[in-house]
TITOR-546796 format. One record per residue: residue in three letters; x, y, z of N, C-alpha, C in turn. Coordinates in steps of 0.02 Angstrom, whole numbers, plus 50000, padded with zeros to 5 digits. Atoms other than C-alpha are relative to their C-alpha. Layout:
BEGIN
ALAXYZXYZXYZ ...
END
This chain:
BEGIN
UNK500374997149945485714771353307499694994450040 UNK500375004549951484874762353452499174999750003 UNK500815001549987482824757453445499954995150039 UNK500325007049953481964747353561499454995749978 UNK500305003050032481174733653512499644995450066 UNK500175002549924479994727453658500275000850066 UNK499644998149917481144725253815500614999649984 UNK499175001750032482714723353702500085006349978 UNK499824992850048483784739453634500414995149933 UNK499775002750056484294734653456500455005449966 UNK499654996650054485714743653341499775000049947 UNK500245000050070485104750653171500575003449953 UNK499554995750059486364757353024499695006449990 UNK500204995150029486204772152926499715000349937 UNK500295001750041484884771252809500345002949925 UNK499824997850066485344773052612499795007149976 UNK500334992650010484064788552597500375004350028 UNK499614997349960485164795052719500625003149965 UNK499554996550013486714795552662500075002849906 UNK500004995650069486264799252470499795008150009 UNK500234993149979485414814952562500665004250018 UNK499384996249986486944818352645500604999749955 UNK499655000450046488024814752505499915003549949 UNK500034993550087487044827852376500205006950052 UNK499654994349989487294840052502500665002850001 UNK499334998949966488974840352562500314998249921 UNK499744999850106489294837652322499875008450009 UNK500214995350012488334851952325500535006550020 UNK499844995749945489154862952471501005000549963 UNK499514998350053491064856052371499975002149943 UNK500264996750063490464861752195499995005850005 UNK499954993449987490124877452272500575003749976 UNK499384995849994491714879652338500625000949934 UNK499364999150076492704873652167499925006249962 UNK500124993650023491784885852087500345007950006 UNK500104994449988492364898952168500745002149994 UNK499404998549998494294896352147500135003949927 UNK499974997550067494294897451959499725007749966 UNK500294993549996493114914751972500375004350015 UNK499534993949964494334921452098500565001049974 UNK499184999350053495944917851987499765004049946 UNK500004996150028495114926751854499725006650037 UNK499924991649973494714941051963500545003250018 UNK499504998949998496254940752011500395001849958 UNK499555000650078497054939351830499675009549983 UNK500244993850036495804955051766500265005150057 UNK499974992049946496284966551933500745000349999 UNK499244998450032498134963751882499895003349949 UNK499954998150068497854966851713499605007049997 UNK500284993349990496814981451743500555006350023 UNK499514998749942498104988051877500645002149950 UNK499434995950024499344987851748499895003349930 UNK500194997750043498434994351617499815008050022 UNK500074994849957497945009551741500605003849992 UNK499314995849979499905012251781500335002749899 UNK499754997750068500195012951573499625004449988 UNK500424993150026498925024751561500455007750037 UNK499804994549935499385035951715500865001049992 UNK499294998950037501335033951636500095003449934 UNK499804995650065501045040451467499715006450006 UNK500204994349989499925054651532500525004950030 UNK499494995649943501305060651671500475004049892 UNK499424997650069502675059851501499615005949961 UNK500294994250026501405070651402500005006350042 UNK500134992249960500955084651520500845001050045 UNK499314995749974502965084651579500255004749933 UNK499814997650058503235089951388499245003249955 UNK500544998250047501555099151322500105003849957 UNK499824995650072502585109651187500024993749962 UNK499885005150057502645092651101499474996049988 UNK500605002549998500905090051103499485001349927 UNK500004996650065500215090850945499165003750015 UNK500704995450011498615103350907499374995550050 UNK500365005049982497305088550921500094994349988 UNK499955008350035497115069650904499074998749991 UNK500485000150029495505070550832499774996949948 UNK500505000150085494205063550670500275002449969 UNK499484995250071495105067350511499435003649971 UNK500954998850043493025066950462499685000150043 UNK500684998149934491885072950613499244997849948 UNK500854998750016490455073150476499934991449979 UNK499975004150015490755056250436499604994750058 UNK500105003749972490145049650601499365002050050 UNK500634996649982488495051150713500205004550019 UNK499754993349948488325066550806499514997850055 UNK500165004549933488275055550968500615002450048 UNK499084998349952489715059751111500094992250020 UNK499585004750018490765047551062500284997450061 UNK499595000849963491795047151218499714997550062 UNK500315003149955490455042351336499594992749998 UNK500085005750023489765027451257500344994649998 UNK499455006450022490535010451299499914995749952 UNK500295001550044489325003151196500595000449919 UNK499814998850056490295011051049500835001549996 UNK499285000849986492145007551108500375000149938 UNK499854999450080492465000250939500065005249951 UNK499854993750042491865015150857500475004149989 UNK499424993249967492825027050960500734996649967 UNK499435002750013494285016250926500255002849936 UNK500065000250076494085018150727499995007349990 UNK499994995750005493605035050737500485006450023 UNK499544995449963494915045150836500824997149962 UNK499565002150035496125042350694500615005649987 UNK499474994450032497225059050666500005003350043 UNK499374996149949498605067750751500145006649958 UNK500174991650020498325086350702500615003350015 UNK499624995249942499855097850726500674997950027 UNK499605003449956501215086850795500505004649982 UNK499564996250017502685098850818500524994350012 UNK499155003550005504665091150780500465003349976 UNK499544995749991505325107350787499615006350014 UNK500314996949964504865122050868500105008449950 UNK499844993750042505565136150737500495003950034 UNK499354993449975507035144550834500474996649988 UNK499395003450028508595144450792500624995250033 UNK499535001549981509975134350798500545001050052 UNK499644996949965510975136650967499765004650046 UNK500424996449938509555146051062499974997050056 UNK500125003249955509515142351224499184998850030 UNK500595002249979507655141351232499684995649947 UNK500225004250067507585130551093499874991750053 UNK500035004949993506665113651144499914995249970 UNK500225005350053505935105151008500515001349912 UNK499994998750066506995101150860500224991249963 UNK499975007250028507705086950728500764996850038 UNK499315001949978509155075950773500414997949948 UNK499715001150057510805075950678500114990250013 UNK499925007850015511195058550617500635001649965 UNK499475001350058512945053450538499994992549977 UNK500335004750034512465040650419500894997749986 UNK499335002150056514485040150336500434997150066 UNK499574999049948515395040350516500635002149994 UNK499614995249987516425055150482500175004850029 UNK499784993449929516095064250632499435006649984 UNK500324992150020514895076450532499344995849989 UNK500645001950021512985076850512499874998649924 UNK500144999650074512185069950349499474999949989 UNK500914999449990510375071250398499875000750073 UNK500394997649937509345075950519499344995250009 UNK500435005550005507835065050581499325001850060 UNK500604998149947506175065650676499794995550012 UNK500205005049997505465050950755499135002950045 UNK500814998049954503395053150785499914995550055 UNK500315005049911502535049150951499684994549996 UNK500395006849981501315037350890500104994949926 UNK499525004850077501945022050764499344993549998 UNK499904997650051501435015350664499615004549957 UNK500564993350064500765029550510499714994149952 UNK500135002150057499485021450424499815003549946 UNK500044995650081499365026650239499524996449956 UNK500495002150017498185027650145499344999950016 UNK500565001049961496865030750258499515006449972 UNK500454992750003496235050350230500235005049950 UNK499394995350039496815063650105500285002850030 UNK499504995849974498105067950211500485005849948 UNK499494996450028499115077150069499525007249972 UNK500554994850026497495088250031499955000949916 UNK500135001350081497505082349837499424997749980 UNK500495002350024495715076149827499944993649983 UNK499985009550024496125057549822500284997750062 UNK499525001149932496665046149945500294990749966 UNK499635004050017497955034849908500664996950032 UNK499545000149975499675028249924500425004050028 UNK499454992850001500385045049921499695003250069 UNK500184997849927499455048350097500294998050040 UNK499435004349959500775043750204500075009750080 UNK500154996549959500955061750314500195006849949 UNK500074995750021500885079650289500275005650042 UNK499484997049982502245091150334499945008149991 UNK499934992850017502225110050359500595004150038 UNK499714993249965503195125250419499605005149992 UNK500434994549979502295139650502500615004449979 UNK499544993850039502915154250393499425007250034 UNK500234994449996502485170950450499975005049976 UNK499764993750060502195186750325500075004450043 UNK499824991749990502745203750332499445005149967 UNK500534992450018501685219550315500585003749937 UNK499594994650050502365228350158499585006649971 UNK500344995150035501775245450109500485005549944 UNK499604996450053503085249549977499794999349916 UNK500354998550067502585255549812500735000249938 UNK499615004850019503975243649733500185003049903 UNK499904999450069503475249149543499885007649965 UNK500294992950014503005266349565499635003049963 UNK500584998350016501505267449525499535005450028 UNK500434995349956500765278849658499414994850033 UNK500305004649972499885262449721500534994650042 UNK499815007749957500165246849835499654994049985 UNK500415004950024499505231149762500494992649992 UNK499895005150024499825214049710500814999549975 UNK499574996550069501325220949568500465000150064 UNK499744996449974502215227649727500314994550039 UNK500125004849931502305212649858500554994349950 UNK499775005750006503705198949860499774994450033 UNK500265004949982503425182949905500104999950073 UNK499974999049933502795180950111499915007350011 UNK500024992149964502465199450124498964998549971 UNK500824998250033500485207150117500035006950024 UNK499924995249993499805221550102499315001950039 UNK500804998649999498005229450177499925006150016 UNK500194994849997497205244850169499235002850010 UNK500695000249959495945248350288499195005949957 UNK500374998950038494975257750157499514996049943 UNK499945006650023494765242050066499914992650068 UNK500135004549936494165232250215499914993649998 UNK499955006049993493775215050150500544996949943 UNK499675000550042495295215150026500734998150038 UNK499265002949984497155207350065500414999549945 UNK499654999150064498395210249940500464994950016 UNK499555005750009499725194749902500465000549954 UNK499695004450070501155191449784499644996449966 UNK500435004150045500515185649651500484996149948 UNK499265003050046501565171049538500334995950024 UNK499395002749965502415163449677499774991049975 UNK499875009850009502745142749664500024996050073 UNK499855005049949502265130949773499594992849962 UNK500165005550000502215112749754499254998549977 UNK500995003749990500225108749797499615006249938 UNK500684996050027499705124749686499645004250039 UNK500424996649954498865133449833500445002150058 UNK499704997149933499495142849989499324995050038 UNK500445001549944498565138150160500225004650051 UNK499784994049960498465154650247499565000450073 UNK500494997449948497845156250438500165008150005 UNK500184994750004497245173150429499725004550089 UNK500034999849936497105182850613499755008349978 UNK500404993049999495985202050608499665001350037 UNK500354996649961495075213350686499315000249957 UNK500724999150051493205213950622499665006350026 UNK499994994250014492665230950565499415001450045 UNK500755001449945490645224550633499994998050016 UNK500265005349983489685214650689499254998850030 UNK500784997049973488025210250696499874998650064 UNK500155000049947487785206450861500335001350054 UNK499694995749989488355214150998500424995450022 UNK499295003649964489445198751066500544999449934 UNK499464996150057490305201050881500225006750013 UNK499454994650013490605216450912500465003250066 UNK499444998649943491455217051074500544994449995 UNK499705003050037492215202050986500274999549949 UNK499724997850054493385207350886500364996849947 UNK499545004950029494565195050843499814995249966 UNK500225004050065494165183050676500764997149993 UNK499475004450041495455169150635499654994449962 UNK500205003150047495195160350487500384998149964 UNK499505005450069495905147050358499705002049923 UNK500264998250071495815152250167500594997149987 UNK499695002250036496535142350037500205006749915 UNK499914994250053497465153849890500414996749955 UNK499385001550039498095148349734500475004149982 UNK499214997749987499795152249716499945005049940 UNK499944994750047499465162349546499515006750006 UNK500494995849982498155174149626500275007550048 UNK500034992749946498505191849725499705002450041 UNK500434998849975497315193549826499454995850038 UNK500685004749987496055186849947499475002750014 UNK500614994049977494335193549996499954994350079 UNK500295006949933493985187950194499045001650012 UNK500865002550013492155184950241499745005350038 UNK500424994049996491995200650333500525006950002 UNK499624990749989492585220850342500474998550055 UNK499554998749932494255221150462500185005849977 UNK499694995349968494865236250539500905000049966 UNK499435002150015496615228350537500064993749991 UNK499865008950001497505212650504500604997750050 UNK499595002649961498495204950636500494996050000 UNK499455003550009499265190850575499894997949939 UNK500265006550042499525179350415500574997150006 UNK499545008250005500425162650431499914995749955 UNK500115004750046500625150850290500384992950045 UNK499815004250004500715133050305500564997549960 UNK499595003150055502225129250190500224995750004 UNK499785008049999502345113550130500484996849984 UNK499415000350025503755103650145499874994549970 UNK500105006350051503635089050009500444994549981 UNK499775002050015504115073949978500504998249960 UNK499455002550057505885068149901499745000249938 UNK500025002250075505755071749710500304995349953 UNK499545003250020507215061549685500535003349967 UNK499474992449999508255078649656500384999050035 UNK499634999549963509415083749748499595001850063 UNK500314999749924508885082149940500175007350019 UNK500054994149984508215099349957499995002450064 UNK500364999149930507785108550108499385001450031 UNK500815002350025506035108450064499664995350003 UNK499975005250008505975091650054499834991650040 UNK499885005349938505835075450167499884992949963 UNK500095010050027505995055250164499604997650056 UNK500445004649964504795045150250500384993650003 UNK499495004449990505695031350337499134995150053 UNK500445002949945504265018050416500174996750044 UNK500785001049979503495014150526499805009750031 UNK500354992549994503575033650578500655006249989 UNK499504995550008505205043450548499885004049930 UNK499964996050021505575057950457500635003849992 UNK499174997450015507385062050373499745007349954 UNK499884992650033507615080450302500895000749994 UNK499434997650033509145087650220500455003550043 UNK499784994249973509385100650334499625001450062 UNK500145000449917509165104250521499515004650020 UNK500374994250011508035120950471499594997149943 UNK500525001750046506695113450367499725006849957 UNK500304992450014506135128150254499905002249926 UNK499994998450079505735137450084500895000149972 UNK499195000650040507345135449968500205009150007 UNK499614993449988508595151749991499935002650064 UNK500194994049948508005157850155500504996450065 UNK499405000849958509215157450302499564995450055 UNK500485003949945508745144950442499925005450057 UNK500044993749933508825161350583499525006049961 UNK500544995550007507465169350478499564998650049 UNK500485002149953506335174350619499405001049989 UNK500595002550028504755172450501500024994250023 UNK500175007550007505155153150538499604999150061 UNK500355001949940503955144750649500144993950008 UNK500205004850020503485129250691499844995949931 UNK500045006050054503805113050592499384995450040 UNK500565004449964502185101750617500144995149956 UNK500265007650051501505084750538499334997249999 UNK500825002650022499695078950514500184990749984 UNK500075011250044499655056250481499405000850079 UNK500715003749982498125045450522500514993850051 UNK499735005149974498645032350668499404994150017 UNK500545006350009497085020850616499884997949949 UNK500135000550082496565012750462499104998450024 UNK500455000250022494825008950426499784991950040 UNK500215003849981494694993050498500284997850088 UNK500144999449922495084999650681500644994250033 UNK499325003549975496824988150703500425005050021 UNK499494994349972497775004550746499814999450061 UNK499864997649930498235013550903500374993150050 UNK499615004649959499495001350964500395002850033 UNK499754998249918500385001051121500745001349983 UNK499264997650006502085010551106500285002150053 UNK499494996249925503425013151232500784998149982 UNK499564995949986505135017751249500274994550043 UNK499535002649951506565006751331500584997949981 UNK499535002049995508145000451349500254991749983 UNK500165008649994508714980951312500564998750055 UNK499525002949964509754969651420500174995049988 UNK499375005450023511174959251415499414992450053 UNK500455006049992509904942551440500594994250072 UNK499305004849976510674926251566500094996349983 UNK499905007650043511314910751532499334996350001 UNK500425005049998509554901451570499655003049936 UNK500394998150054508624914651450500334999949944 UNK499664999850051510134914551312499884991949986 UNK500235005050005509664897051328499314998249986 UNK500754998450017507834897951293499955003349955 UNK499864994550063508164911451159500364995149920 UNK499395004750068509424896351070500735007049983 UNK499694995850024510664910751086500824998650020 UNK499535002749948512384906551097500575006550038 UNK499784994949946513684917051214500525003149954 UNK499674995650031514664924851066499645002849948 UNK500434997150038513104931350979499945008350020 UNK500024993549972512864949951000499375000450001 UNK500784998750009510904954251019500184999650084 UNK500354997149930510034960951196499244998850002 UNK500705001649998508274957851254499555006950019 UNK500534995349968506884971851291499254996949992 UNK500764999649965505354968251388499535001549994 UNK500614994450017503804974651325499524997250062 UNK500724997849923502384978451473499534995849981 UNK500715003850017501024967651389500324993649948 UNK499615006250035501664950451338499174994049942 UNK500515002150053500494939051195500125003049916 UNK499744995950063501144948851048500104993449941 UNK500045007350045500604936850895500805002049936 UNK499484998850041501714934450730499594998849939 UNK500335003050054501494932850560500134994049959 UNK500005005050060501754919350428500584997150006 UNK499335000050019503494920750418500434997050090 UNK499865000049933503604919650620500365005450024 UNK499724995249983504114937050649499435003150039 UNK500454994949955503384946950796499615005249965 UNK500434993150036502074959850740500265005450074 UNK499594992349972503294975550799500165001349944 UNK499624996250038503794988450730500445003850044 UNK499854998449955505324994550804500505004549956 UNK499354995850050506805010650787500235000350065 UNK499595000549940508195013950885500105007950018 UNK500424995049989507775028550989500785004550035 UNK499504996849984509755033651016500395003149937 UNK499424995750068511075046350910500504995450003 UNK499405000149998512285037550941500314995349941 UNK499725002050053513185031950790499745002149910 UNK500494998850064511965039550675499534996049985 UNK500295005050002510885027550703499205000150031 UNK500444994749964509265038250780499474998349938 UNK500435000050036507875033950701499844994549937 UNK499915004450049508405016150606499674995250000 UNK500315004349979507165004350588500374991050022 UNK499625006049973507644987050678499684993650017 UNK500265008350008506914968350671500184996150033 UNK499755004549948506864958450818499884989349964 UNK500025008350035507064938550785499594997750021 UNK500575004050024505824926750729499774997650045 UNK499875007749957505244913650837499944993749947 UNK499645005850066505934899750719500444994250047 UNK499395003949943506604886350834500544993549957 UNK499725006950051507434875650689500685006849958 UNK499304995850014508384894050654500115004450044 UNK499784994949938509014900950809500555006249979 UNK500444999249924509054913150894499485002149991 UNK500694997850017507264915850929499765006950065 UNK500394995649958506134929651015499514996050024 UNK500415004449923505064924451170499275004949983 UNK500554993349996503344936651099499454998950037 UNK500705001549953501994927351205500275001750071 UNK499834999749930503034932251354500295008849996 UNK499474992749998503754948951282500355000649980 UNK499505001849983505314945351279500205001949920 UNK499765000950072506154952451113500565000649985 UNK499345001950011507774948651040500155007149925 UNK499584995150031508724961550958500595000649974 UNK499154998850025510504963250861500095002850026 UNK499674992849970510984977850961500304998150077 UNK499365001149919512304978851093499385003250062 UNK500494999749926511294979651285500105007750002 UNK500094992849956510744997451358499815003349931 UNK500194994050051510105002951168499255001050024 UNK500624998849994508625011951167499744999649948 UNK500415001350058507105007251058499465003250032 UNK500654998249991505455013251028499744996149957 UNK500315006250051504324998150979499225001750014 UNK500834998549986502434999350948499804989449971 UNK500295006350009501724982350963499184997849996 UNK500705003549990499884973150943500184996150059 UNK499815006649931499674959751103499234998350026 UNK500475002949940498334948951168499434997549946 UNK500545006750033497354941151020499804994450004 UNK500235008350009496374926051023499974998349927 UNK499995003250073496924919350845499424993450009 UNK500585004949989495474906050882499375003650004 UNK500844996350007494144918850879500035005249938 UNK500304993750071493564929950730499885008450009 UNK499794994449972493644946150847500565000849998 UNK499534995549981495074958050852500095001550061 UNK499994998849941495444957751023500615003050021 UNK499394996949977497144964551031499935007250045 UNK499854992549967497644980051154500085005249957 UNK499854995750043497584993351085500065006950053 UNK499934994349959498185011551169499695007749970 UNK500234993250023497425028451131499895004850040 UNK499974993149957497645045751158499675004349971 UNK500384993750016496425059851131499835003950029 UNK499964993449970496515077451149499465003249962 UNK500464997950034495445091051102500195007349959 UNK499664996250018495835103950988500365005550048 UNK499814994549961497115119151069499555004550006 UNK500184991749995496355135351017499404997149970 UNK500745001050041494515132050976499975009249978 UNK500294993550041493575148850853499265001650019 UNK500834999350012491995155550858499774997949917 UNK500325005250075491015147750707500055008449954 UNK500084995050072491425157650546499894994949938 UNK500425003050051490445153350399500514997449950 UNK499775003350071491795141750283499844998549934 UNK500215002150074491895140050101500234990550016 UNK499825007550007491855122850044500374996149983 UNK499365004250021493385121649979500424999450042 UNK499905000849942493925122750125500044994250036 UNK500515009349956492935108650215500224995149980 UNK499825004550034493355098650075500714997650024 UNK499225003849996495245099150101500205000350068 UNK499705000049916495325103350300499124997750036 UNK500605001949945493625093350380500184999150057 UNK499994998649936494325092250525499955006050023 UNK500084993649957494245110250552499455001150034 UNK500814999649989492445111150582500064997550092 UNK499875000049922493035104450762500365004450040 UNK499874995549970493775118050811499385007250017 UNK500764993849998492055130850800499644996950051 UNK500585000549940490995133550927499595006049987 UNK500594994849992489445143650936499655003550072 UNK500224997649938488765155851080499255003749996 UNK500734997850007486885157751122500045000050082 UNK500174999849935486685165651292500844999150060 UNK499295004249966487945158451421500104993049968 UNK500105003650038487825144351303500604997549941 UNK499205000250045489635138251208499734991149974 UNK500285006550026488855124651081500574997949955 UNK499345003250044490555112751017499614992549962 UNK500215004950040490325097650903499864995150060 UNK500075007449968489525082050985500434994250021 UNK499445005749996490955071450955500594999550037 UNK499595000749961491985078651071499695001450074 UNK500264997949949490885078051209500364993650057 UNK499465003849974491935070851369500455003250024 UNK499304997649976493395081051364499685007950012 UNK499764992849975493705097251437500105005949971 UNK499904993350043493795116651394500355003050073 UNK500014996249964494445130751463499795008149963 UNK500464993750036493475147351427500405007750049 UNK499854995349996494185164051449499565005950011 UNK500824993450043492605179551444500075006050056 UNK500124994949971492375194551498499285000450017 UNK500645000449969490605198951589499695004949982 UNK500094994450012489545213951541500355004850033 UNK499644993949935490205223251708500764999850002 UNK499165000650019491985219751633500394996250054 UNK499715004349964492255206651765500194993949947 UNK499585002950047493605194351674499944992250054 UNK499905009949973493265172951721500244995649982 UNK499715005450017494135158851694499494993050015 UNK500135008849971493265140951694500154994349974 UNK499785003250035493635124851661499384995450006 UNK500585005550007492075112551608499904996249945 UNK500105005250014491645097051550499545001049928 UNK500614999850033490755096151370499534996350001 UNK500595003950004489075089951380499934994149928 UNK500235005950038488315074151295499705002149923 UNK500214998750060487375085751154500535004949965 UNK499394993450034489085099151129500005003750036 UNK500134994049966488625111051260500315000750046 UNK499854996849940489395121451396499825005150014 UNK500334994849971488595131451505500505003250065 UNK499674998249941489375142751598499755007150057 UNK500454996249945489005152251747499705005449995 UNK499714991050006489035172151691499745001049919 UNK500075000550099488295173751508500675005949983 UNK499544995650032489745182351423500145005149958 UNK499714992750043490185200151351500304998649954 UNK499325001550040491665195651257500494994550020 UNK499815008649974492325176351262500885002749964 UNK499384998450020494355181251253500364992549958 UNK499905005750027494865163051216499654995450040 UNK500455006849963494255144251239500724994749969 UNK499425002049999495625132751237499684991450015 UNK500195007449942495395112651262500564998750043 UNK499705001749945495935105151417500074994550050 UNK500015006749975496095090051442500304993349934 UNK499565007350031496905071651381499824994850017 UNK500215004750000496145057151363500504994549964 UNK499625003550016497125040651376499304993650010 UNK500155003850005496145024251333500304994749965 UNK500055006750022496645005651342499654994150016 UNK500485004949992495914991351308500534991049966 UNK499655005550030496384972451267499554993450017 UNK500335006349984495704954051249500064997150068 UNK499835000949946496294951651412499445001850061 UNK500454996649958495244962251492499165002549981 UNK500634997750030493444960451393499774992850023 UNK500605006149968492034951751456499674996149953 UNK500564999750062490964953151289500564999349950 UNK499644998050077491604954051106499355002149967 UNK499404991349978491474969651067499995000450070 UNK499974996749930491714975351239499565004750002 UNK500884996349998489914984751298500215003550077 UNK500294995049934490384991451495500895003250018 UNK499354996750009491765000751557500454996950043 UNK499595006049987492414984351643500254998049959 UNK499575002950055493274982051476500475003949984 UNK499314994450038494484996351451500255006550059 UNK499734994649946495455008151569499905006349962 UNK500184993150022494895027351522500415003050060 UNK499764993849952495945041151594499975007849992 UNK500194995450022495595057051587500455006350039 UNK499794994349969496745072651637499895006849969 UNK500384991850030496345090951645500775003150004 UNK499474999450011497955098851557500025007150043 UNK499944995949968498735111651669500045008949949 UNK499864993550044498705131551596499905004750051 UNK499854997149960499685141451706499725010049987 UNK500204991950006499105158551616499315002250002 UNK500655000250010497445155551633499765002650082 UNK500094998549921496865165251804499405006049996 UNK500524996550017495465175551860500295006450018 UNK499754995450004495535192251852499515006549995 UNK500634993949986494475209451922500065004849970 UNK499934993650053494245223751811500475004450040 
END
């Protein structure tokens, strides 16, 4: 700069104070800006990863509600009493929990009970030819969510929980009304009744007559019981007629008593169980557990021994397994695809050479660790008939680069024996930090809420004992007031009722935070309550801020309200 110095102008520099001043700012003002690249790439990184964690949600929901006959009952607590009575589902805080707790698949149908060759037949097993003689030699079921852990709950309802908890298999059997006096006695009783028939005599109002003698496996029937109730003390009992209820009956007994006076009886359905391989002859009773989730049977009609598969007593074939264990590593991410014939740069990266047979499939969420051995943590089956081969479990390669060929699992990328265009269904872990002491892997979950919720009838305990999850299906009514368990507070109902003035409503609402729904109209007579709705939640190390994950910036929640076309309002 220029100063004057008497009658002279003099040049001065730029003082040192100066430019260290201007030198912290203009640090300062770049520092900023570095800052802000590395922030924005991970905003960038999490609003991908979100984005496609969104579209896997909003993809497995569409697939469910295109197929809701294959939806099983609930995916619910095997043990509701086991855990606070907090609503579970609103708490991010307690992500973890939820995770751990929403362990069992209630119900899953893998055959629908009609026969063979119906044209409204949708749900059934697939033949398999194991010999390749052109003919079936089993039949097979592959479950929705893989893998079954065992071991987790008394799934088999034996009072222990062990190895032998692996899943739990029924057929919906339906009895017959018999009022034939079989021994001529001048009575109808016990003496009279073959096996699957009952008898009742509305004189005898809390009495049900049974075969008595019959054989089953477990020792016990598991009868849902469906009546008319004779009272009731109050008057929404007694414009409420309808009582369904679960009673356990041992198999050498005749008789049940239900818990109150019916009129009539409407329905009884047994659970009959189909049981594990004895190592007999592969009955039709029977089944093999094939892991990580399949299910081989003998016969394409799962059912009691002698009875024709076009008996139209048969119902529904279901399954009951736990898809969590205890230390909350379940609910892994499963999907459905095709592989492909790989190119020369990736058969090169793979170490694969060009007269090897194997195909690659893609999995959606790449990071997928290994274990010990260097094998991907998958579990995978091949999700086609074709060769008999429906349901075979299949082992993608190692990453072993000293024994080629290898699988690419931090990128996805899995290598397969199987000729290109097969279809697999692989359930994978993905996205651990093996450097941290958290479980951070993705994990996917689906929860529904029971179908047909009950009005609360007073259970025995032996009961409780061997079916605790039932207790989530009861609800209680005080007022306009529909009080459901806490734990499923979150998801959706739909309520059915009649009004005193015999005006008939439909609604669909949200359960409250303490169990409650209130609905507009206090109700006369509540016809049914139905849940309605599907909850899809994922989550992954990828996408957590915290360990555990605490806000709902850590996990994509989706929530759909399931459609029910018969459900409409309707004026006296």
């Amino acid at each position: 700069m220029l100063v004057k110095c008497g009658t002279r102008w003099r040049q001065r520099g730029i003082s040192i104070i100066e430019v260290i001043t201007a030198i912290a700012i203009l640090s300062v003002g770049i520092w900023a800006m570095v800052t802000l690249f590395p922030r924005g790439q991970d905003i960038i990184r999490r609003s991908g990863v979100r984005q496609l964690a969104t579209q896997l949600a909003h993809e497995a929901i569409t697939d469910y509600l295109a197929e809701p006959a294959k939806m099983p009952f609930a995916i619910v607590p095997f043990d509701p009493s086991r855990l606070p009575n907090a609503p579970m589902l609103l708490e991010p805080a307690m992500l973890q929990d939820v995770r751990r707790a929403y362990n069992f698949v209630w119900g899953e149908p893998i055959d629908d009970g009609l026969p063979l060759g119906d044209p409204n037949k949708r749900i059934g097993l697939v033949a398999v030819d194991l010999n390749g003689d052109g003919q079936a030699d089993a039949w097979r079921a592959l479950l929705q969510f893989l893998p079954v852990f065992v071991g987790v709950a008394d799934i088999n309802h034996d009072g222990q929980v062990n190895a032998q908890d692996i899943v739990w298999v029924y057929r919906e059997v339906r009895y017959r009304f018999s009022a034939q006096d079989r021994n001529g006695d001048g009575q109808v009783n016990s003496a009279d009744l073959q096996d699957f028939e009952f008898y009742f005599d509305p004189t005898q109002p809390d009495t049900i007559y049974l075969a008595a003698g019959v054989s089953r496996r477990t020792g016990q029937r598991v009868l849902r019981v469906t009546y008319l109730r004779q009272n009731g003390a109050t008057p929404l009992e007694r414009d409420s007629p309808v009582v369904r209820e679960l009673y356990l009956v041992d198999d050498t007994v005749g008789q049940l008593t239900l818990r109150e006076d019916a009129r009539s009886v409407l329905e009884i359905t047994e659970e009959f169980p189909i049981m594990p391989d004895d190592g007999a002859p592969f009955e039709s009773d029977e089944f093999q557990f094939i892991p990580p989730g399949v299910l081989a049977f003998s016969d394409p009609m799962p059912r009691p021994r002698g009875w024709s598969p076009a008996d139209p007593r048969l119902g529904a074939l279901r399954v009951d397994y736990c898809i969590d264990g205890p230390a909350g590593t379940g609910h892994w991410v499963v999907e459905a695809g095709a592989t492909f014939d790989p190119d020369p740069l990736l058969r090169q990266r793979m170490n694969l050479t060009m007269q090897t047979t194997a195909s690659v499939l893609q999995t959606t969420i790449g990071g997928i660790p290994v274990n010990a051995a260097g094998g991907p943590i998958v579990e995978a089956v091949l999700f086609t008939a074709a060769q008999g081969q429906f349901g075979t479990p299949v082992t993608p390669a190692p990453v072993a680069p000293n024994a080629p060929p290898n699988s690419l699992p931090q990128e996805g990328l899995l290598l397969f024996p199987v000729p290109a265009g097969t279809l697999l269904k692989v359930a994978y872990r993905a996205g651990d930090d093996p450097t941290t002491p958290v479980d951070e892997s993705w994990f996917f979950q689906v929860v529904k809420p029971p179908t047909d919720f009950q009005p609360f009838t007073q259970s025995d305990q032996r009961v409780l004992d061997a079916f605790p999850f039932e207790r989530l299906r009861w609800f209680g009514v005080n007022n306009n007031v529909l009080q459901f368990l806490p734990v499923l507070a979150g998801l959706n109902v739909h309520v059915r009722y009649r009004t005193a003035s015999g005006e008939r409503l439909t609604e669909t609402k949200p359960i409250a935070a303490d169990g409650t729904v209130t609905l507009s109209r206090q109700p006369a007579l509540i016809e049914r309550a139905m849940g309605a709705s599907l909850l899809v939640r994922l989550s992954g190390g990828s996408m957590w801020t915290q360990s555990p994950p605490k806000t709902k910036s850590d996990y994509v929640e989706l929530l759909a309200i399931t459609p029910l076309p018969h459900f409409v309002r309707r004026q006296p």
